[in-house]
N, CA, C, O and CB atoms as a CASP TS submission, in Angstrom:
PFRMAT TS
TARGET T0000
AUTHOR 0000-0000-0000
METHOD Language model
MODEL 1
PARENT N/A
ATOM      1  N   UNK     1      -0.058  18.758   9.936  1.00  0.00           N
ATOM      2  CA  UNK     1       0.684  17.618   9.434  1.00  0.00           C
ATOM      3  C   UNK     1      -0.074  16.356   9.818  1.00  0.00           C
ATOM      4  O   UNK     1      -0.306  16.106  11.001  1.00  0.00           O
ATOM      5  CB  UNK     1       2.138  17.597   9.991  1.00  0.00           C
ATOM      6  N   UNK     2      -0.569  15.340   8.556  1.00  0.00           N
ATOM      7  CA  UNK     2      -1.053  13.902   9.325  1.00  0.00           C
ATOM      8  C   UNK     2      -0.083  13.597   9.353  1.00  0.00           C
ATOM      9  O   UNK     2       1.014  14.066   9.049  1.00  0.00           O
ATOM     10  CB  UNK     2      -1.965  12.808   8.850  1.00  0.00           C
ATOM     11  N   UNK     3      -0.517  12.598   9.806  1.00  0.00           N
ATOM     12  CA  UNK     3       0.390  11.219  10.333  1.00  0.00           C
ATOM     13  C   UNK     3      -0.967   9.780   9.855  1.00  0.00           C
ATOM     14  O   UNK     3      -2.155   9.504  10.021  1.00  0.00           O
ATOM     15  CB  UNK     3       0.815  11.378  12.741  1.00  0.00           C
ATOM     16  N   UNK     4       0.652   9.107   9.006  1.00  0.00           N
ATOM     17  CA  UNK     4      -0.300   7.742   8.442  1.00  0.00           C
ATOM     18  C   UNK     4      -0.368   6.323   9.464  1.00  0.00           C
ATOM     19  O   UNK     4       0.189   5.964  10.501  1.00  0.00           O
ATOM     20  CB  UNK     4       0.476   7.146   6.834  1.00  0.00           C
ATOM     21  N   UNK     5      -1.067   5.936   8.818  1.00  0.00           N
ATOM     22  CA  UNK     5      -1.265   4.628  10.277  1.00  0.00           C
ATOM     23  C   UNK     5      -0.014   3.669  10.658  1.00  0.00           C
ATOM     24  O   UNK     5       0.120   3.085  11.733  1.00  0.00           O
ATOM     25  CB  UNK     5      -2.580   3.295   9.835  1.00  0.00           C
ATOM     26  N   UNK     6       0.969   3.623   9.439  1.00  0.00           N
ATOM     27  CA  UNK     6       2.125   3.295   9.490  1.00  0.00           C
ATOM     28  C   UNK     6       3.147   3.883  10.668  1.00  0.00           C
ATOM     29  O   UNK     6       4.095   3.263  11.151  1.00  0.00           O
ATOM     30  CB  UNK     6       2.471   3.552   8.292  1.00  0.00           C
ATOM     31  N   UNK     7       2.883   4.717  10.879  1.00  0.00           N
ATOM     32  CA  UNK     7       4.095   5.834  11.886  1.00  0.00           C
ATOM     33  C   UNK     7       4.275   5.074  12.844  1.00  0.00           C
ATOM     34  O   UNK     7       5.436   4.730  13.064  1.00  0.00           O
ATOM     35  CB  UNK     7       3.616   7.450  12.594  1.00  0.00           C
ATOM     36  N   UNK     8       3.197   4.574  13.710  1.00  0.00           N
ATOM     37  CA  UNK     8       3.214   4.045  14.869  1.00  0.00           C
ATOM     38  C   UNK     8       4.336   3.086  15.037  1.00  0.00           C
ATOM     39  O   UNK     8       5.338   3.171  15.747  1.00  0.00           O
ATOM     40  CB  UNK     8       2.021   3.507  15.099  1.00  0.00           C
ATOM     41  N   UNK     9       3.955   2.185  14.250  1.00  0.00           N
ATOM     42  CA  UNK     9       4.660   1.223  13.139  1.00  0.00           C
ATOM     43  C   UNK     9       6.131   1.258  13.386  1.00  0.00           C
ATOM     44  O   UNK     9       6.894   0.630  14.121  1.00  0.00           O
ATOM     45  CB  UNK     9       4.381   1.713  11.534  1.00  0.00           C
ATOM     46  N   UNK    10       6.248   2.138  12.584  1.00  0.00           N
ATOM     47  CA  UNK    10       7.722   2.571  12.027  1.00  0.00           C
ATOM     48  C   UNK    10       8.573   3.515  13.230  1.00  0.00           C
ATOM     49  O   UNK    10       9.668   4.000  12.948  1.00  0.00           O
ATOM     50  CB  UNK    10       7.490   3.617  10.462  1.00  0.00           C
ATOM     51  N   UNK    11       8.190   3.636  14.057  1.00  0.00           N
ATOM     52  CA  UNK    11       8.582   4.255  15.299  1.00  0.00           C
ATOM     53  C   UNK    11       9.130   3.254  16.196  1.00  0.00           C
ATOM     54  O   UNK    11      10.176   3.419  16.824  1.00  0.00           O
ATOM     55  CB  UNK    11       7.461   4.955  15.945  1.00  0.00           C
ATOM     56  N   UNK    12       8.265   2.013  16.255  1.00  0.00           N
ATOM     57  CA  UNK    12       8.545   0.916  17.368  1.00  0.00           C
ATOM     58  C   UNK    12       9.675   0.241  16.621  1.00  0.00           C
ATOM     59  O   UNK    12      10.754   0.132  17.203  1.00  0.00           O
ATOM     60  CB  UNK    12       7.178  -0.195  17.792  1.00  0.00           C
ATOM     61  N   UNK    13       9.498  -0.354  15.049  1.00  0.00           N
ATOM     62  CA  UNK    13      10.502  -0.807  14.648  1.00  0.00           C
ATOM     63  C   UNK    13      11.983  -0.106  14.724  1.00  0.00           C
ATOM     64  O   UNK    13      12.999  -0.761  14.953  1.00  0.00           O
ATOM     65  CB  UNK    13      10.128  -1.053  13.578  1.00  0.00           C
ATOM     66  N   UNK    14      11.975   1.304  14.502  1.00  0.00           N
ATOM     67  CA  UNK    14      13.436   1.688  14.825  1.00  0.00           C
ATOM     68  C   UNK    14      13.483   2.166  16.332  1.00  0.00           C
ATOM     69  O   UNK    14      14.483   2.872  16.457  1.00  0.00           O
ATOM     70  CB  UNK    14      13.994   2.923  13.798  1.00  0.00           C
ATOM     71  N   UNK    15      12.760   2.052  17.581  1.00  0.00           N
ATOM     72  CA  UNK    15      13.005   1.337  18.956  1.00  0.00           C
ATOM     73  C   UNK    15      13.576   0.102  19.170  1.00  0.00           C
ATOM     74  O   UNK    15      14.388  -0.144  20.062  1.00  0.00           O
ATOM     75  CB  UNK    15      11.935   1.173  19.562  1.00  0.00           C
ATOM     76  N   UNK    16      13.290  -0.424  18.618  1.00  0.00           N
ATOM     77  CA  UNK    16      13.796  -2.036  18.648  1.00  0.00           C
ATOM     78  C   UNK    16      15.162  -2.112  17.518  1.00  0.00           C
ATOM     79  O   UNK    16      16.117  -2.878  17.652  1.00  0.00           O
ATOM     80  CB  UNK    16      12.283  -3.267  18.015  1.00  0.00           C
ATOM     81  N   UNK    17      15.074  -1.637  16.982  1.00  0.00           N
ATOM     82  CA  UNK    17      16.480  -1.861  16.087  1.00  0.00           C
ATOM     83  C   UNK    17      17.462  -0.813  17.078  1.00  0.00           C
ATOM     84  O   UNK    17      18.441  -1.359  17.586  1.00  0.00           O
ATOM     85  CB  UNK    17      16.331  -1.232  14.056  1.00  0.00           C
ATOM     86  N   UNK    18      17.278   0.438  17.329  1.00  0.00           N
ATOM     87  CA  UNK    18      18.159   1.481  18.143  1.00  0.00           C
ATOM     88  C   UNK    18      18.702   0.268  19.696  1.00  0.00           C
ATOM     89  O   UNK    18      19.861   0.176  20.100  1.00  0.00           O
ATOM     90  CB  UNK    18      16.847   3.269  18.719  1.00  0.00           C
ATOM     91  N   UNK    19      17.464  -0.521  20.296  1.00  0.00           N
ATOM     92  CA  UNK    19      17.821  -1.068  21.100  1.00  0.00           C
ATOM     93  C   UNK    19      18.719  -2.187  21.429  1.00  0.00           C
ATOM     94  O   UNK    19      19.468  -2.354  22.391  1.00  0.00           O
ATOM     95  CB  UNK    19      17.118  -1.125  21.327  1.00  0.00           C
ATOM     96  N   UNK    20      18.379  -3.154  20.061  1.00  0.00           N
ATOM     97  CA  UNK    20      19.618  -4.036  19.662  1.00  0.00           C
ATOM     98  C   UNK    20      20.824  -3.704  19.356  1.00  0.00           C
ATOM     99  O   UNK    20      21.878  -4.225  19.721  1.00  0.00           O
ATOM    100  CB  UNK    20      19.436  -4.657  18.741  1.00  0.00           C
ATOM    101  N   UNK    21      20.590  -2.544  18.463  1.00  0.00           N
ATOM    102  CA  UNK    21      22.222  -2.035  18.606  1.00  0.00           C
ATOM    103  C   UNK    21      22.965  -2.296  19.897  1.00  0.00           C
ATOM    104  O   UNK    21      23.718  -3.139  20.387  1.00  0.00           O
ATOM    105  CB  UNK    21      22.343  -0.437  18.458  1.00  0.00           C
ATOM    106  N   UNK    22      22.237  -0.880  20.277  1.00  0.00           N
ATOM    107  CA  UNK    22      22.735  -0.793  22.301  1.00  0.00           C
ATOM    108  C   UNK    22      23.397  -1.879  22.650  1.00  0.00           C
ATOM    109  O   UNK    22      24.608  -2.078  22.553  1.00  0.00           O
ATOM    110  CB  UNK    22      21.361  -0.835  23.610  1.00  0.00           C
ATOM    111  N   UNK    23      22.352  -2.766  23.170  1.00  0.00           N
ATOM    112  CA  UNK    23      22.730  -4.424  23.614  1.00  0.00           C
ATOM    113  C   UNK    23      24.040  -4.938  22.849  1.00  0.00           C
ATOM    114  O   UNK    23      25.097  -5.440  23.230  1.00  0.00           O
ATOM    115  CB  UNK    23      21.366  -5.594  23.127  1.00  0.00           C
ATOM    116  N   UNK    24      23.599  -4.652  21.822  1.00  0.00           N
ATOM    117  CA  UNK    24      25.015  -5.501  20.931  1.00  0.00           C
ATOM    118  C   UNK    24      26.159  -4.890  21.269  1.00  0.00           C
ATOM    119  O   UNK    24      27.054  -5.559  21.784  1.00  0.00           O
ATOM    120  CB  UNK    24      25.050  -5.441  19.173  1.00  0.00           C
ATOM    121  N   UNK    25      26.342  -3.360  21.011  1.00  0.00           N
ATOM    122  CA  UNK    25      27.944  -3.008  21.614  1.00  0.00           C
ATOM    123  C   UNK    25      27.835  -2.982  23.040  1.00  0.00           C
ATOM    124  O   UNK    25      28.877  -3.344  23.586  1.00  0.00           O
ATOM    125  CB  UNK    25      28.629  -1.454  21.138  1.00  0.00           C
ATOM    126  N   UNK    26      26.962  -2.687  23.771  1.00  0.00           N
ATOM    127  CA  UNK    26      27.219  -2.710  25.445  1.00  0.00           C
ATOM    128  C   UNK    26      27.232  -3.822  25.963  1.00  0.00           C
ATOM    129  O   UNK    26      27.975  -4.268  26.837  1.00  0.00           O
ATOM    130  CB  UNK    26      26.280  -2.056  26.281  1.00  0.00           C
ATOM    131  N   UNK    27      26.337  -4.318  25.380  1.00  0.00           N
ATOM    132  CA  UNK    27      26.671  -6.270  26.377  1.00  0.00           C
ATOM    133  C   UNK    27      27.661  -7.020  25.981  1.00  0.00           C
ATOM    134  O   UNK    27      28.564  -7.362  26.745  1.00  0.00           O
ATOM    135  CB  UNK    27      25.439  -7.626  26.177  1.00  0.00           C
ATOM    136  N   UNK    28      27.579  -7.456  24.372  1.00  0.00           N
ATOM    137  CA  UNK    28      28.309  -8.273  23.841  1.00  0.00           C
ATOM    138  C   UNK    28      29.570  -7.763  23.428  1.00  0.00           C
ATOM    139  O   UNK    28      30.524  -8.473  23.114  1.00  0.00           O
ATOM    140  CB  UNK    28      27.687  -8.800  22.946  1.00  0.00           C
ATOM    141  N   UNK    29      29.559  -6.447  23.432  1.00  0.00           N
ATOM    142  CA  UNK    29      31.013  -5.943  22.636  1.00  0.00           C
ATOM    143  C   UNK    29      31.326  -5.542  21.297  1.00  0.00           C
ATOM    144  O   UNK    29      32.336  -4.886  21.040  1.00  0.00           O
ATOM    145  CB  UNK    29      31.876  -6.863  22.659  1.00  0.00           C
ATOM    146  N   UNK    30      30.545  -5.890  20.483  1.00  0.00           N
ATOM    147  CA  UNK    30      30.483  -5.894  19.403  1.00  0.00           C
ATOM    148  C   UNK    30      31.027  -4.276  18.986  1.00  0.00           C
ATOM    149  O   UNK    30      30.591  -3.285  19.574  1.00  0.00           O
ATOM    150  CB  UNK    30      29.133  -6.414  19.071  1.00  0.00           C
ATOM    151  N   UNK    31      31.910  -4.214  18.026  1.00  0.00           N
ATOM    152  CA  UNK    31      32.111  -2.616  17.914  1.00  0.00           C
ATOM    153  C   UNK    31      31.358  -2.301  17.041  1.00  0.00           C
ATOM    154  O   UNK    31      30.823  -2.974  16.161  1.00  0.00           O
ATOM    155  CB  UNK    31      33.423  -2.031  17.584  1.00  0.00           C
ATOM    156  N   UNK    32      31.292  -0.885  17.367  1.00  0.00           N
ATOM    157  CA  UNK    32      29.883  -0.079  16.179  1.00  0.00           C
ATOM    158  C   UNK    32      29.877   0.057  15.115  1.00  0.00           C
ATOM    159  O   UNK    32      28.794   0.053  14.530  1.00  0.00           O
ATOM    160  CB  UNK    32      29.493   1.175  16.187  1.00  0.00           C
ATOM    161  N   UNK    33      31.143   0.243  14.373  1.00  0.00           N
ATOM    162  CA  UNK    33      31.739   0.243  13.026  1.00  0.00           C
ATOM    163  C   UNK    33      30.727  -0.730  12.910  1.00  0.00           C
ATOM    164  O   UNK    33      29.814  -0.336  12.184  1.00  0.00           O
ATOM    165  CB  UNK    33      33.389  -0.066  12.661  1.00  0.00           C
ATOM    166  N   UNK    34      30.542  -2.025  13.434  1.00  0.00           N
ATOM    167  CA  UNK    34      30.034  -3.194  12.757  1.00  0.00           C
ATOM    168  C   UNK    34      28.482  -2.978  12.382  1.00  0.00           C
ATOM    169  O   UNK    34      27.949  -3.189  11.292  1.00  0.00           O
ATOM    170  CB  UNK    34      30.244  -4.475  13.696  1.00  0.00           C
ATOM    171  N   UNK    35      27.896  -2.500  13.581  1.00  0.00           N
ATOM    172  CA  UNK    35      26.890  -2.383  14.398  1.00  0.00           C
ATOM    173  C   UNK    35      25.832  -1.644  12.739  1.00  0.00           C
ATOM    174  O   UNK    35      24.853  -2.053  12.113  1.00  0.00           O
ATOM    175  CB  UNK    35      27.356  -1.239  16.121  1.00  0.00           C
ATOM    176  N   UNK    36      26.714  -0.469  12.632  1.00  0.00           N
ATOM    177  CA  UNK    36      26.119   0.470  11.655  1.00  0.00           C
ATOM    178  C   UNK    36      26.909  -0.330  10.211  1.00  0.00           C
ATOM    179  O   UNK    36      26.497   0.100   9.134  1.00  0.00           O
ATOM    180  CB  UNK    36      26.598   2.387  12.035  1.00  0.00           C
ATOM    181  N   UNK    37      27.343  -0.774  10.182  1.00  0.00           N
ATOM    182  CA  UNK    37      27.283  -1.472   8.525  1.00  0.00           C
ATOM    183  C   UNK    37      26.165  -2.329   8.295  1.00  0.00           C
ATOM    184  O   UNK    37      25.344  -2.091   7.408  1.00  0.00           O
ATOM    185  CB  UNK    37      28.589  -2.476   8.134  1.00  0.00           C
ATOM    186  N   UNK    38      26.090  -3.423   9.136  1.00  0.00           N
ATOM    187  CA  UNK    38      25.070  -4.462   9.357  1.00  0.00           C
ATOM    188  C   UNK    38      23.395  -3.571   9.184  1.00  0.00           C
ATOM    189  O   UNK    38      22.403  -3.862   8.517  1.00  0.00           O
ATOM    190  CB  UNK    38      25.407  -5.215  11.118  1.00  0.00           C
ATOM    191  N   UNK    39      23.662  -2.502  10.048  1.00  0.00           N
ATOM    192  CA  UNK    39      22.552  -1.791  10.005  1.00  0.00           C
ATOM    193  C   UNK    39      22.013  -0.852   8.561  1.00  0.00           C
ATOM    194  O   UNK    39      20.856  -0.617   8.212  1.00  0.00           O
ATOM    195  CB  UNK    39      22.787  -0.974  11.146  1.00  0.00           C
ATOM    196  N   UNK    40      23.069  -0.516   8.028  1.00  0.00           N
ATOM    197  CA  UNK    40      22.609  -0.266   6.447  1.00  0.00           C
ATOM    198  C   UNK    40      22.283  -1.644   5.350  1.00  0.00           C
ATOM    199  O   UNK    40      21.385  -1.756   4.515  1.00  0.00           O
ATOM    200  CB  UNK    40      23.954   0.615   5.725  1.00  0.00           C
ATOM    201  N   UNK    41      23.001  -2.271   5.594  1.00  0.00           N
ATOM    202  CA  UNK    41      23.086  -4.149   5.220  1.00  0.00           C
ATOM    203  C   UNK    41      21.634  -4.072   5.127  1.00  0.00           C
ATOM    204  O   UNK    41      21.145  -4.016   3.999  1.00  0.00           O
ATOM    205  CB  UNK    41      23.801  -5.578   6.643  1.00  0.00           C
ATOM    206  N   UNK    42      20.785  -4.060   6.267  1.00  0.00           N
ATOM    207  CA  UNK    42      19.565  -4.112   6.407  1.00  0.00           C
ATOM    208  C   UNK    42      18.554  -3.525   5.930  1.00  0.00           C
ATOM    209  O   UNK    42      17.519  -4.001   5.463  1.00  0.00           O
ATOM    210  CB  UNK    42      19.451  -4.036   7.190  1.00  0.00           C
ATOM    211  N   UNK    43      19.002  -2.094   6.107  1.00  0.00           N
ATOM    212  CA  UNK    43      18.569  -0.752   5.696  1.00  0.00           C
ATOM    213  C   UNK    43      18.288  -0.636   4.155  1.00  0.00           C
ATOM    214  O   UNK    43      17.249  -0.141   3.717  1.00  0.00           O
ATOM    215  CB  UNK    43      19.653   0.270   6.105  1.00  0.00           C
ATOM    216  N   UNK    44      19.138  -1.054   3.491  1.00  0.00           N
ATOM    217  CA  UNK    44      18.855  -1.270   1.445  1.00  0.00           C
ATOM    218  C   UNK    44      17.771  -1.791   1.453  1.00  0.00           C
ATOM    219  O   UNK    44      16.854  -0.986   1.295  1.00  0.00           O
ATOM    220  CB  UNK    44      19.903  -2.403   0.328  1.00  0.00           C
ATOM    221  N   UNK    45      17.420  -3.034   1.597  1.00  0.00           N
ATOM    222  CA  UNK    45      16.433  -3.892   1.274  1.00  0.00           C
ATOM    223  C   UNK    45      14.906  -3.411   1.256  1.00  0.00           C
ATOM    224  O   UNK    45      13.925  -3.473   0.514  1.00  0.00           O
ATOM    225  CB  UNK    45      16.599  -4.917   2.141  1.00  0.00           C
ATOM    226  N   UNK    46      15.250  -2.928   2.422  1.00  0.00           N
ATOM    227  CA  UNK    46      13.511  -2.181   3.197  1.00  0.00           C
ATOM    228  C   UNK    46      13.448  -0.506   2.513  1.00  0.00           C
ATOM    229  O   UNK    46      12.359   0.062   2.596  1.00  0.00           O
ATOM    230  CB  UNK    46      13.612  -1.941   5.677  1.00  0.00           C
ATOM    231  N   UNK    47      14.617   0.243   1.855  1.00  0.00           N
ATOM    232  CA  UNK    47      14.311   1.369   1.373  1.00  0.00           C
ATOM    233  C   UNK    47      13.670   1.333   0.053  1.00  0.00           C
ATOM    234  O   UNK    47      12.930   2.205  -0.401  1.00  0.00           O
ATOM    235  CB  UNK    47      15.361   2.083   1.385  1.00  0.00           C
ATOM    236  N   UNK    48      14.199  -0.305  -0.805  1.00  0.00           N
ATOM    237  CA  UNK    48      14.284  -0.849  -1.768  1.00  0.00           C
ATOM    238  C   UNK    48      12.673  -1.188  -1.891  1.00  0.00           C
ATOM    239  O   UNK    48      12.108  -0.890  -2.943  1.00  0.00           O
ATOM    240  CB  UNK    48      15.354  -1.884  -1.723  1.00  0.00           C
ATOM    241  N   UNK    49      11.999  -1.752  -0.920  1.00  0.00           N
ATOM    242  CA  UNK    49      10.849  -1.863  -1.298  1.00  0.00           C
ATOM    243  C   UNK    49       9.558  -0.823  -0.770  1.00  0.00           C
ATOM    244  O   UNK    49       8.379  -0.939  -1.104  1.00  0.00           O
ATOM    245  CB  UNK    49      10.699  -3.128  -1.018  1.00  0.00           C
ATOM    246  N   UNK    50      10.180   0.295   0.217  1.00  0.00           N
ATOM    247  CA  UNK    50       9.687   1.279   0.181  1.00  0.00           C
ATOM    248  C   UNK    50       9.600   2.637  -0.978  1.00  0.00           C
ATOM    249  O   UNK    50       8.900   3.650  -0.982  1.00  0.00           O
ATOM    250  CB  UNK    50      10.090   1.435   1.128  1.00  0.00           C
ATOM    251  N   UNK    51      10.110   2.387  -1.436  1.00  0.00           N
ATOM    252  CA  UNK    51      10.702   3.079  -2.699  1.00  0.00           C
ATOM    253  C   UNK    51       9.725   2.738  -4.008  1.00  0.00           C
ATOM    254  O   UNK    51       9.161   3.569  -4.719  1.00  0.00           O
ATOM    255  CB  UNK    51      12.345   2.486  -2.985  1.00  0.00           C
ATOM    256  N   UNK    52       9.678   1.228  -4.133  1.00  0.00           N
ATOM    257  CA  UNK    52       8.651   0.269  -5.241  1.00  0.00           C
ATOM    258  C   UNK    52       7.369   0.348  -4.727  1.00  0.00           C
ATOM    259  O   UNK    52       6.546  -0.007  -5.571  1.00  0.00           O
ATOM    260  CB  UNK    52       8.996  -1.452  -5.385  1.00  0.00           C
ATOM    261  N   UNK    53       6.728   0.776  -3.342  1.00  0.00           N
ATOM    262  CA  UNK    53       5.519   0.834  -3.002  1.00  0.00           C
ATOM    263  C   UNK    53       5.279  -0.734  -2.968  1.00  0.00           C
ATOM    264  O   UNK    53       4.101  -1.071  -2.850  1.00  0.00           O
ATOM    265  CB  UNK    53       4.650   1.738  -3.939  1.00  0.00           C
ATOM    266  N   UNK    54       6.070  -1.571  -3.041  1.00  0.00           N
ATOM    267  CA  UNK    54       5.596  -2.963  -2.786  1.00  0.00           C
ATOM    268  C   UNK    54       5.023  -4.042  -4.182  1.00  0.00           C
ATOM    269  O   UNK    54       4.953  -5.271  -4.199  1.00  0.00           O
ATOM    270  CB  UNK    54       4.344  -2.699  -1.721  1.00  0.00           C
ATOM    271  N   UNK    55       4.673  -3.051  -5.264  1.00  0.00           N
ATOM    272  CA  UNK    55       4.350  -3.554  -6.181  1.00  0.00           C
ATOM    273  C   UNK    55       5.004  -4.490  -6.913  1.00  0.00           C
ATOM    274  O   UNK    55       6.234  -4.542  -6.917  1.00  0.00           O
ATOM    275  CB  UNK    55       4.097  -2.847  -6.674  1.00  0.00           C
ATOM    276  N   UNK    56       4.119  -5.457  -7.717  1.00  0.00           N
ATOM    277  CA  UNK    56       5.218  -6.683  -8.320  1.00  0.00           C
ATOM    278  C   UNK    56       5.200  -5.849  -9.134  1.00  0.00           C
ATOM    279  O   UNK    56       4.383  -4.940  -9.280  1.00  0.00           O
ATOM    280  CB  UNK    56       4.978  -8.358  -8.744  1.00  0.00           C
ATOM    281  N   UNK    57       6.652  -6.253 -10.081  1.00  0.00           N
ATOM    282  CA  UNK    57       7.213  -6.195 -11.354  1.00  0.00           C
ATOM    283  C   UNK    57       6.494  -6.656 -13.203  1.00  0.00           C
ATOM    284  O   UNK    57       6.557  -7.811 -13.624  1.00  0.00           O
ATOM    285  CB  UNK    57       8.325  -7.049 -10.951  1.00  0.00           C
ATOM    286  N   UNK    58       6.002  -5.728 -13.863  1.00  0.00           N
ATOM    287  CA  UNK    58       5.084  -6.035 -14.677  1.00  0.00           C
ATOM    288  C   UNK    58       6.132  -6.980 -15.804  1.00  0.00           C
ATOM    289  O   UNK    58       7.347  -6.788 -15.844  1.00  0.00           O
ATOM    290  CB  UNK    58       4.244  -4.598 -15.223  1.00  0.00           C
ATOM    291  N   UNK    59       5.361  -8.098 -16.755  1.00  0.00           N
ATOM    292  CA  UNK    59       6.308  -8.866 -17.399  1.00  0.00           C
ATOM    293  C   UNK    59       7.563  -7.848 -18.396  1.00  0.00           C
ATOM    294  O   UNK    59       8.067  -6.761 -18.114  1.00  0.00           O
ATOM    295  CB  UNK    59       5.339  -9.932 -18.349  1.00  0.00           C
ATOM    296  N   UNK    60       7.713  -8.522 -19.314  1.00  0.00           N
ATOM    297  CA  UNK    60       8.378  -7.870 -20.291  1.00  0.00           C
ATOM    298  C   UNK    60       7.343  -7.670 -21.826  1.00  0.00           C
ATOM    299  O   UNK    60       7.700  -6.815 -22.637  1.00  0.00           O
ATOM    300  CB  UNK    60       9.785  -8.792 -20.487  1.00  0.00           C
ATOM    301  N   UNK    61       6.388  -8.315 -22.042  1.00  0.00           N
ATOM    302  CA  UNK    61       5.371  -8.076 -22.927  1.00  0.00           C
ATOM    303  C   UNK    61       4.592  -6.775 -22.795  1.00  0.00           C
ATOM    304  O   UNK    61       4.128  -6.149 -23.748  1.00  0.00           O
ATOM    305  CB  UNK    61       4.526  -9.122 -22.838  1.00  0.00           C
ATOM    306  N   UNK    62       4.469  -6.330 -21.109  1.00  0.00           N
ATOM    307  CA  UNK    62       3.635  -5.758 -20.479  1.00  0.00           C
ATOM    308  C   UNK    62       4.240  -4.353 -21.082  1.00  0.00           C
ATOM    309  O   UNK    62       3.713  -3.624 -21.923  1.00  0.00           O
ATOM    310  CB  UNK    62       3.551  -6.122 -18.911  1.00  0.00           C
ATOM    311  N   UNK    63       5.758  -4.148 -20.271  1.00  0.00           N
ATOM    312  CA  UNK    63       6.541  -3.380 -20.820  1.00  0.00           C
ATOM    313  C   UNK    63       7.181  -3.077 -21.929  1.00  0.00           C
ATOM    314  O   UNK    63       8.228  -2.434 -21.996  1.00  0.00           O
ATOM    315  CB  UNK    63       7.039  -3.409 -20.384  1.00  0.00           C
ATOM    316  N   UNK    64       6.607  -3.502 -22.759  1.00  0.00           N
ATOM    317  CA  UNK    64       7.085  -2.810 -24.065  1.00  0.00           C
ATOM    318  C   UNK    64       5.658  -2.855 -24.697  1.00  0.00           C
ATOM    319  O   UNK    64       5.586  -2.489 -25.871  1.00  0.00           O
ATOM    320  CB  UNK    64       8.416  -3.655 -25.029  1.00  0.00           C
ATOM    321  N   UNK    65       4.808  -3.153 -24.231  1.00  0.00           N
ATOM    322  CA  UNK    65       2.917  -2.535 -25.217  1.00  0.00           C
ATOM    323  C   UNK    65       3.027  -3.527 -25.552  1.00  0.00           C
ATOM    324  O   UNK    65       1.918  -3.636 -26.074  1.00  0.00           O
ATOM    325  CB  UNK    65       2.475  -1.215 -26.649  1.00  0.00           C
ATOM    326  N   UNK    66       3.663  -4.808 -25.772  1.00  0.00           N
ATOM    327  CA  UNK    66       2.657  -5.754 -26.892  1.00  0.00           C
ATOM    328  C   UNK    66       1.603  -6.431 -25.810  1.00  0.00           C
ATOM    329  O   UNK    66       0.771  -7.157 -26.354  1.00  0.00           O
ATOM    330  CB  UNK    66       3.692  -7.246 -27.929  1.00  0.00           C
ATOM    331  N   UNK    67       1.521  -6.346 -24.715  1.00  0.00           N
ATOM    332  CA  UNK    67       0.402  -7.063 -23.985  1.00  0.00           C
ATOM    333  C   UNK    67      -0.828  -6.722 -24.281  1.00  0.00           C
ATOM    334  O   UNK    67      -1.141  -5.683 -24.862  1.00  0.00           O
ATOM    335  CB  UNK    67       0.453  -6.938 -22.675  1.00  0.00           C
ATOM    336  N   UNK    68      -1.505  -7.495 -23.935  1.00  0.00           N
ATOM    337  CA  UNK    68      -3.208  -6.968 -24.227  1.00  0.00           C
ATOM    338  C   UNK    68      -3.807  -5.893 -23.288  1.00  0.00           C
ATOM    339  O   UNK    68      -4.277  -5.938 -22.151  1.00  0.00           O
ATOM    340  CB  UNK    68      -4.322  -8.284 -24.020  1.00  0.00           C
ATOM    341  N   UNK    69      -3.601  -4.848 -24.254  1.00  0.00           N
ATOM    342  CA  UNK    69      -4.458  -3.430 -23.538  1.00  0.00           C
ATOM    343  C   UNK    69      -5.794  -3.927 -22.237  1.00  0.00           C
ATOM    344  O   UNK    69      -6.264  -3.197 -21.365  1.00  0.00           O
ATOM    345  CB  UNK    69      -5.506  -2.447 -25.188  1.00  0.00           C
ATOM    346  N   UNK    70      -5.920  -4.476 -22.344  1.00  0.00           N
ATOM    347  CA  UNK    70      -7.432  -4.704 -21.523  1.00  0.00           C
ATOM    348  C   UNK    70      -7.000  -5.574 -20.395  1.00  0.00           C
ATOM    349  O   UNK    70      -7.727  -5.633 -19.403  1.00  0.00           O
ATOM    350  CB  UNK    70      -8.791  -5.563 -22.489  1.00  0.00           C
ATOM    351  N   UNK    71      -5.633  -6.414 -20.456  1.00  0.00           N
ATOM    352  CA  UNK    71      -5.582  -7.061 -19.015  1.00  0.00           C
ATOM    353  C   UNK    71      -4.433  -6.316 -18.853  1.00  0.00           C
ATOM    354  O   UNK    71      -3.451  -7.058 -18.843  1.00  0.00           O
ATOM    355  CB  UNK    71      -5.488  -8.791 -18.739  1.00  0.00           C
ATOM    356  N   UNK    72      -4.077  -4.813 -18.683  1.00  0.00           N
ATOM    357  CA  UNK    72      -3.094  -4.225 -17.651  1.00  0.00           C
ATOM    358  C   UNK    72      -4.200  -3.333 -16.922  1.00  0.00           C
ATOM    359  O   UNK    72      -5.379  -3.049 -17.133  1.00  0.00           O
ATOM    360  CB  UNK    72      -1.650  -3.291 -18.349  1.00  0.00           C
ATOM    361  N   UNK    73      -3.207  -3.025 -15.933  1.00  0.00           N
ATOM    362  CA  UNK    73      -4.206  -2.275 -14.991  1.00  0.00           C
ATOM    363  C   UNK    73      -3.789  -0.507 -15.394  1.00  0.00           C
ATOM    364  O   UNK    73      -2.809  -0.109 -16.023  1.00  0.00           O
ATOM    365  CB  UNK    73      -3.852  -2.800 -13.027  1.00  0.00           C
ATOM    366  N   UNK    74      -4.700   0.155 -14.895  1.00  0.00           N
ATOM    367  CA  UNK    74      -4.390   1.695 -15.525  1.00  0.00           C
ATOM    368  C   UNK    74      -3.575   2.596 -14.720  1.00  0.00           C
ATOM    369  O   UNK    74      -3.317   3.728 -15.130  1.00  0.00           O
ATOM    370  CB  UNK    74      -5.708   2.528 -15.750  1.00  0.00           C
TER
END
């Protein structure tokens, strides 16, 4: 199994999110119900552009063929 250079990455970021949680209901009180809504709240956005690979959005000329064959990419 590899592992991409991202992992590292993506390991520390949900350390640090697992840890704020923590803090938030143990220090401050905050109840978890909250804790984990907020945390999907978050969670859409970043699946949303993991999902798109990051890529912009091609026009509407682009998408339907009338654009010029030679300036899309393949």
């Amino acid at each position: 199994m590899s592992t991409g250079s991202s992992r590292p990455r993506f390991q520390t970021v949900i350390l640090v999110a697992l840890g704020a949680a923590a803090v938030a209901v143990g220090i401050f009180g905050v109840p978890l119900g909250t804790v984990l809504l907020v945390g999907v709240w978050l969670l859409c956005p970043l699946l949303m552009m993991g999902m798109h690979g990051g890529h912009a959005h091609t026009s509407g000329s682009e998408r339907s063929g009338r654009g010029d064959p030679a300036a899309r990419e393949p």
